[in-house]
MARGUZA-371194 format. One record per atom (N, C-alpha, C): atom name; x, y, z; residue number from 1. Coordinates in steps of 0.1 Angstrom, whole numbers, plus 5000, padded with zeros to 4 digits. Layout:
# residues N
<atom site="CA" px="X" py="Y" pz="Z" pos="NUM"/>
...
END
This chain:
# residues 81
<atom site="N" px="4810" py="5003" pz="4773" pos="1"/>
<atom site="CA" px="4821" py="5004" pz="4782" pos="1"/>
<atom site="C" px="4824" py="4991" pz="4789" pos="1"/>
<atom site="N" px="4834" py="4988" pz="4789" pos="2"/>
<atom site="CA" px="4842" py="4973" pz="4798" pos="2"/>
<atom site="C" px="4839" py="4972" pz="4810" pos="2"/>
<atom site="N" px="4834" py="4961" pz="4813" pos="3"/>
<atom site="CA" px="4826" py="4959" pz="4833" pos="3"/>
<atom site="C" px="4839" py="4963" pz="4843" pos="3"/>
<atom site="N" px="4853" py="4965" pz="4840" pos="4"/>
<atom site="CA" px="4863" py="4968" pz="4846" pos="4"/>
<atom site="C" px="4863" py="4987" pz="4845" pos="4"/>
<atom site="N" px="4857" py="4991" pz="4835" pos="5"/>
<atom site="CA" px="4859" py="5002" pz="4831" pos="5"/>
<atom site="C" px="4850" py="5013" pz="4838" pos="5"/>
<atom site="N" px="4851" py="5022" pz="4844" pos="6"/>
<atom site="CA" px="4842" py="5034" pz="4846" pos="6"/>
<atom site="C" px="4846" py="5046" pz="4849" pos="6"/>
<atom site="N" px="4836" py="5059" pz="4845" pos="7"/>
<atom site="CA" px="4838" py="5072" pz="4843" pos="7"/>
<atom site="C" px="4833" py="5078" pz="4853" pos="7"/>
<atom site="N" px="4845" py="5089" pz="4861" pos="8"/>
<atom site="CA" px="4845" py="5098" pz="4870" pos="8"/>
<atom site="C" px="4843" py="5110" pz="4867" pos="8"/>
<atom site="N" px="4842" py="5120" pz="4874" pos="9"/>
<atom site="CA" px="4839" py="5133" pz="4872" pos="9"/>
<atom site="C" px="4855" py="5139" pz="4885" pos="9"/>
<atom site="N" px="4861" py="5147" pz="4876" pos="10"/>
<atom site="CA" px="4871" py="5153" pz="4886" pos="10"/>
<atom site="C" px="4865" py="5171" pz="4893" pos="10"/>
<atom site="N" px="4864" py="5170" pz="4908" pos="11"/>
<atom site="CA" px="4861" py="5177" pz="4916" pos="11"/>
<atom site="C" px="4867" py="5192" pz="4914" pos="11"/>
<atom site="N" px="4864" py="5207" pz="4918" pos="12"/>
<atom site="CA" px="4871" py="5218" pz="4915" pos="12"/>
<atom site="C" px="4884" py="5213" pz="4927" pos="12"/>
<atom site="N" px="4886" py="5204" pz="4932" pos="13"/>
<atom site="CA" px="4902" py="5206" pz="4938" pos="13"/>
<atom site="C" px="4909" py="5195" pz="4934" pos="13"/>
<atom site="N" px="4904" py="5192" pz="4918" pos="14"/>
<atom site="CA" px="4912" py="5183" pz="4914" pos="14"/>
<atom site="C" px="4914" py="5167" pz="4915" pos="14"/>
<atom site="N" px="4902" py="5166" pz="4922" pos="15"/>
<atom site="CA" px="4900" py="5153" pz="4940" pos="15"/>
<atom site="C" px="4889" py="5146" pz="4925" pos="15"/>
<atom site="N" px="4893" py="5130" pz="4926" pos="16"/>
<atom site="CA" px="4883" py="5118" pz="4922" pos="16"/>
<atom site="C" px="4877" py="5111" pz="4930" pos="16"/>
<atom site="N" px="4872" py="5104" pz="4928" pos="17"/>
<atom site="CA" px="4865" py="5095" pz="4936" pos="17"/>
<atom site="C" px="4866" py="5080" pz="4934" pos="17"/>
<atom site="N" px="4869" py="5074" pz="4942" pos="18"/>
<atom site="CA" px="4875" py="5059" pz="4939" pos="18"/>
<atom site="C" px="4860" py="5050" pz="4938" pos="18"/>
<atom site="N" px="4852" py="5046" pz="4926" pos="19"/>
<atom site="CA" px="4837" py="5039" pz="4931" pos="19"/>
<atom site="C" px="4841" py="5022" pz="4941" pos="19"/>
<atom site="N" px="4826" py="5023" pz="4946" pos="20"/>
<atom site="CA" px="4830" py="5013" pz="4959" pos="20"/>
<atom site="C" px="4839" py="4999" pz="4950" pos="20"/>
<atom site="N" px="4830" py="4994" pz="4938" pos="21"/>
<atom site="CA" px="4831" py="4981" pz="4936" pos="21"/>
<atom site="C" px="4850" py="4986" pz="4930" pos="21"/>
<atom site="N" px="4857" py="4992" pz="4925" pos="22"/>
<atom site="CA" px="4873" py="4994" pz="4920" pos="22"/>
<atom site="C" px="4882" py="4994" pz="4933" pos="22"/>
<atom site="N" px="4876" py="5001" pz="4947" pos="23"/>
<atom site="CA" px="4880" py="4998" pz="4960" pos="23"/>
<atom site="C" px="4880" py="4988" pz="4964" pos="23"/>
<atom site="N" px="4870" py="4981" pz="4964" pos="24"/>
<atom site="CA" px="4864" py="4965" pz="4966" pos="24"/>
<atom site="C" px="4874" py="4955" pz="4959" pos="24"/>
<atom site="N" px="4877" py="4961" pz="4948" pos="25"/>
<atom site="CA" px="4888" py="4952" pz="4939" pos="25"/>
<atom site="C" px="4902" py="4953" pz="4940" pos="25"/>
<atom site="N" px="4901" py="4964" pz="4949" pos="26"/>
<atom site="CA" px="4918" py="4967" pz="4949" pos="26"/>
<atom site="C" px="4922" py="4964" pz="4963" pos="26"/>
<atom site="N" px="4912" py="4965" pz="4970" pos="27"/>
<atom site="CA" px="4913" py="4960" pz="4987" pos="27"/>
<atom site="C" px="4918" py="4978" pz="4992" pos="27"/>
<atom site="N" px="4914" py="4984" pz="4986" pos="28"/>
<atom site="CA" px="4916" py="4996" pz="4992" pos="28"/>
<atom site="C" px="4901" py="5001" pz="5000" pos="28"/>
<atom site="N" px="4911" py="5009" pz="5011" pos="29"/>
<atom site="CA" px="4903" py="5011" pz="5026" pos="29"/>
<atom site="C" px="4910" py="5021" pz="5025" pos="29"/>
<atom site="N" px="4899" py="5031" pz="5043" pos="30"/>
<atom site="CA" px="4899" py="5044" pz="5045" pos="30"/>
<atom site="C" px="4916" py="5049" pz="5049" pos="30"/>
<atom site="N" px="4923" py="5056" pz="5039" pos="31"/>
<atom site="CA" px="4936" py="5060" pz="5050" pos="31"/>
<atom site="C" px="4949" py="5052" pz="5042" pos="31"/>
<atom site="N" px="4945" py="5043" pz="5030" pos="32"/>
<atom site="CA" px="4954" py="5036" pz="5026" pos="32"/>
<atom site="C" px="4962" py="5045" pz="5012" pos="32"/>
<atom site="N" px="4971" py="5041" pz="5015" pos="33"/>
<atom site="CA" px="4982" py="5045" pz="5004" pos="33"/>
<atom site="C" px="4981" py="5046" pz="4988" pos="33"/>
<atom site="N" px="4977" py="5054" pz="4977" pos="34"/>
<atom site="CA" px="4975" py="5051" pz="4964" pos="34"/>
<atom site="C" px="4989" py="5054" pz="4957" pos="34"/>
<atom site="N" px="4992" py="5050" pz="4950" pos="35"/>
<atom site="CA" px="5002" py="5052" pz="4939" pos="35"/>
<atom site="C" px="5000" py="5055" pz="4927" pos="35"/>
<atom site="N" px="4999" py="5065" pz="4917" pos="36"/>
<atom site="CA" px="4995" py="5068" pz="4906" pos="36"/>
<atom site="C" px="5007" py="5070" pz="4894" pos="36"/>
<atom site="N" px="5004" py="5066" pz="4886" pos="37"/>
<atom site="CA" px="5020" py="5062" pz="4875" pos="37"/>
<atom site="C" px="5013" py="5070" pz="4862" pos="37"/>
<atom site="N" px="5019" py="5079" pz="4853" pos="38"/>
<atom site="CA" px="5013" py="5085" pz="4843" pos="38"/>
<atom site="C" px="5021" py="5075" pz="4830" pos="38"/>
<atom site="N" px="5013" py="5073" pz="4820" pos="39"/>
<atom site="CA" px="5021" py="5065" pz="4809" pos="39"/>
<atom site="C" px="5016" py="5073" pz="4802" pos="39"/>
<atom site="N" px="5026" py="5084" pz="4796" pos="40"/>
<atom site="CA" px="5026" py="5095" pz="4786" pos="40"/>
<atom site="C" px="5024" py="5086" pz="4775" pos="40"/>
<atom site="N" px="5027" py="5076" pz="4772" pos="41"/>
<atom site="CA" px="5025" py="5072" pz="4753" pos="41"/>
<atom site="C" px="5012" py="5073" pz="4751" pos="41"/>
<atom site="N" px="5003" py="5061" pz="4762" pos="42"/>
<atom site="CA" px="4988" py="5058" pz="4759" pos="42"/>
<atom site="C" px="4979" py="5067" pz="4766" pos="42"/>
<atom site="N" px="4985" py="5082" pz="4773" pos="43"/>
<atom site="CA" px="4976" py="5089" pz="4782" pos="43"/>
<atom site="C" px="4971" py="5085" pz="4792" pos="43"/>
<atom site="N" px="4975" py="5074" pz="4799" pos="44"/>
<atom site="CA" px="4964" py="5061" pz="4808" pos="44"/>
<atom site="C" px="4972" py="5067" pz="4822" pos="44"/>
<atom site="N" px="4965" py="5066" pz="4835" pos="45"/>
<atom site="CA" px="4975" py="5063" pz="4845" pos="45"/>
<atom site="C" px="4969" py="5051" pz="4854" pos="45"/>
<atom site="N" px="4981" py="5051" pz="4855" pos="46"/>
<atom site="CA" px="4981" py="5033" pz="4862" pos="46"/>
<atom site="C" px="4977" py="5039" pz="4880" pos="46"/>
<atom site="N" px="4970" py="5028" pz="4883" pos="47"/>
<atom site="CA" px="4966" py="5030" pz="4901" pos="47"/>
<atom site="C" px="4970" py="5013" pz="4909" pos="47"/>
<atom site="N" px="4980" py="5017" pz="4917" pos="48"/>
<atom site="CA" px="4978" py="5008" pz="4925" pos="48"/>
<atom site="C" px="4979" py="5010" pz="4935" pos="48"/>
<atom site="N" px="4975" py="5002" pz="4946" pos="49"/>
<atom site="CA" px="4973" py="5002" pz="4962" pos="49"/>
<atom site="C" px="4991" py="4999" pz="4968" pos="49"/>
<atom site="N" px="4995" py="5011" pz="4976" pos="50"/>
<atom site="CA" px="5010" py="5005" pz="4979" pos="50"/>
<atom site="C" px="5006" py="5003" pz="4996" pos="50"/>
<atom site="N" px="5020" py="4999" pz="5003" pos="51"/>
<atom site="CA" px="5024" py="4996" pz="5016" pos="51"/>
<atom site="C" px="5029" py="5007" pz="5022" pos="51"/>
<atom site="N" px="5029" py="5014" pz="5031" pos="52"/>
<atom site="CA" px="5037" py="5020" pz="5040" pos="52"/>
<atom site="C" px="5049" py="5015" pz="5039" pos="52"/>
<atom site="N" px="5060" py="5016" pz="5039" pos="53"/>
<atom site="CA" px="5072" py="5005" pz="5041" pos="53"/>
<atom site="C" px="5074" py="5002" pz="5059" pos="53"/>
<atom site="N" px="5068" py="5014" pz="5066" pos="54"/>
<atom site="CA" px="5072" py="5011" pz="5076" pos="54"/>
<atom site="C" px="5064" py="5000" pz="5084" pos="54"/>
<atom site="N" px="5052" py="4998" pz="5075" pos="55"/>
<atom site="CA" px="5041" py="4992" pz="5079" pos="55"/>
<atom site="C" px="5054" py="4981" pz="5076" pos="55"/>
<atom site="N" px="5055" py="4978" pz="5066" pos="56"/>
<atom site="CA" px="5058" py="4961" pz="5059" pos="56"/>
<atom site="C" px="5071" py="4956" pz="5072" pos="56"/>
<atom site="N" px="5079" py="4966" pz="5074" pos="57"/>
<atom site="CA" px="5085" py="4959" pz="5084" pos="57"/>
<atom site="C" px="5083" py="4958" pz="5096" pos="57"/>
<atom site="N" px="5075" py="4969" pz="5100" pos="58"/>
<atom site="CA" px="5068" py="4963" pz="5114" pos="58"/>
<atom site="C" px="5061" py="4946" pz="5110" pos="58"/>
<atom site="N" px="5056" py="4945" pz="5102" pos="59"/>
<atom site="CA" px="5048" py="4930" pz="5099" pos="59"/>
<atom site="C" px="5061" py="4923" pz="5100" pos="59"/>
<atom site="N" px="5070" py="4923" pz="5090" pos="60"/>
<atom site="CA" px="5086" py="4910" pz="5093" pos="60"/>
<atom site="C" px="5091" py="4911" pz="5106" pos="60"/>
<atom site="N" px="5087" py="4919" pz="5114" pos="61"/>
<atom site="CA" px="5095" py="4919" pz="5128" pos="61"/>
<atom site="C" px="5088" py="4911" pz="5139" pos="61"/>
<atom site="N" px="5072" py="4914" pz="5136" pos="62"/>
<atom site="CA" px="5061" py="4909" pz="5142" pos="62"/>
<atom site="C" px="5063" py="4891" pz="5140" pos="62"/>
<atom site="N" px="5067" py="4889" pz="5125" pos="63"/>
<atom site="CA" px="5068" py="4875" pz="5123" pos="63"/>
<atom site="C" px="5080" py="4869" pz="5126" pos="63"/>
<atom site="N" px="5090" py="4877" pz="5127" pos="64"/>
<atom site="CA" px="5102" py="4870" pz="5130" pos="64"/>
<atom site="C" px="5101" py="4869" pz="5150" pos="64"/>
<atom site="N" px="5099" py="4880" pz="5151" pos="65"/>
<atom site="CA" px="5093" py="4875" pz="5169" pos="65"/>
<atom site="C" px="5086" py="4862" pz="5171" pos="65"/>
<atom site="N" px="5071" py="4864" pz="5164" pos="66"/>
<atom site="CA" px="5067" py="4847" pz="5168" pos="66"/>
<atom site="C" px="5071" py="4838" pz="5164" pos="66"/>
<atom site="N" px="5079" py="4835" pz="5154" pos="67"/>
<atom site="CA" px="5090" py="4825" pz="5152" pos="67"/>
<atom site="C" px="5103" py="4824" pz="5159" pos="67"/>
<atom site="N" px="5108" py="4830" pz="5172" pos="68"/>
<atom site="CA" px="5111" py="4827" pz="5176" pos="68"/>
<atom site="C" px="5131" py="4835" pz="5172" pos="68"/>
<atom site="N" px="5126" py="4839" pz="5164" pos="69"/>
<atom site="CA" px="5144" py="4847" pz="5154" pos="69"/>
<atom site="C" px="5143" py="4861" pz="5159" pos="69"/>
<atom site="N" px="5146" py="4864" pz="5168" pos="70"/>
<atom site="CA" px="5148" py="4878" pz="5174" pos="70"/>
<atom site="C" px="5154" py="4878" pz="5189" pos="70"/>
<atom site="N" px="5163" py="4886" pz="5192" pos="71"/>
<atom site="CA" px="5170" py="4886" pz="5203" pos="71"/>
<atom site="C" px="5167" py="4903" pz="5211" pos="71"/>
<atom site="N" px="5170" py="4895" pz="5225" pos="72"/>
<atom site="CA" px="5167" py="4908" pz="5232" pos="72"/>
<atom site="C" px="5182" py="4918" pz="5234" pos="72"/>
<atom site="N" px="5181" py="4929" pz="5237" pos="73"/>
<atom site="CA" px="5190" py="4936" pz="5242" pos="73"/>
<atom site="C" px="5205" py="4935" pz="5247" pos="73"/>
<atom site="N" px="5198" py="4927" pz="5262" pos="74"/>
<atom site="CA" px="5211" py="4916" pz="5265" pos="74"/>
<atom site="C" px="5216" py="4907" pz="5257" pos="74"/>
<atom site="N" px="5210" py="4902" pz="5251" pos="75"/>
<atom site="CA" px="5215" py="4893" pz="5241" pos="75"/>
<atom site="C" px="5225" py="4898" pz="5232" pos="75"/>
<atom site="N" px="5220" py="4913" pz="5225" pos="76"/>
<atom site="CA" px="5234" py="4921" pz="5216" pos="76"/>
<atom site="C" px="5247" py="4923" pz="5227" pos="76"/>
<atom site="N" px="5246" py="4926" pz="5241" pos="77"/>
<atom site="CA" px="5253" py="4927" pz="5249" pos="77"/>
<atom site="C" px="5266" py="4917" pz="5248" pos="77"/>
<atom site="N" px="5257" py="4910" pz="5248" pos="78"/>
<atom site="CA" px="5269" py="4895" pz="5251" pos="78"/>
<atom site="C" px="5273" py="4892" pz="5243" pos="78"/>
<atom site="N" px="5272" py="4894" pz="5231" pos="79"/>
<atom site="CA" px="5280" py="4891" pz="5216" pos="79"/>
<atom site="C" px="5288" py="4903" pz="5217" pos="79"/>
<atom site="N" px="5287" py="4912" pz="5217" pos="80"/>
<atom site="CA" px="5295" py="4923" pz="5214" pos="80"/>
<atom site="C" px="5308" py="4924" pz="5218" pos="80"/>
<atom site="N" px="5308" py="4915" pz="5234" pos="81"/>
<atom site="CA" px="5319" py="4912" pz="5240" pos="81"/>
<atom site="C" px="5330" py="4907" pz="5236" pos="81"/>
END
């Protein structure tokens, strides 16, 4: 078997188990998002680690604030005029 490669056992509720070192490699943590893709030709399914989306833009908002590119309230005010 391939050092990337290893065998699970699927649970009576259908439930896998992610081993530590494949978590370790994918930077997956407790509560994080999985994405599972089936590729009917080669029977394989693909796993990747995804983003909340709401997570991703709270982070661009977070960065555009300390940079200094974000306006307050009043600010829309006064344009609007």
């Amino acid at each position: 078997m391939a050092q990337n490669q290893v065998t699970v056992r699927v649970d009576e509720k259908g439930r896998v188990t992610l081993p530590k070192k494949i978590r370790a490699a994918l930077g997956v943590e407790y509560g994080d998002a999985i994405s599972l893709k089936l590729e009917p030709e080669s029977h394989f399914v693909r796993l990747a680690r995804t983003q909340n989306p709401f997570d991703a833009l709270a982070q661009h908002a977070i960065k555009e604030f300390k940079e200094g590119r974000t306006r307050t309230i009043e600010e829309f005010k006064l344009y609007a005029k």
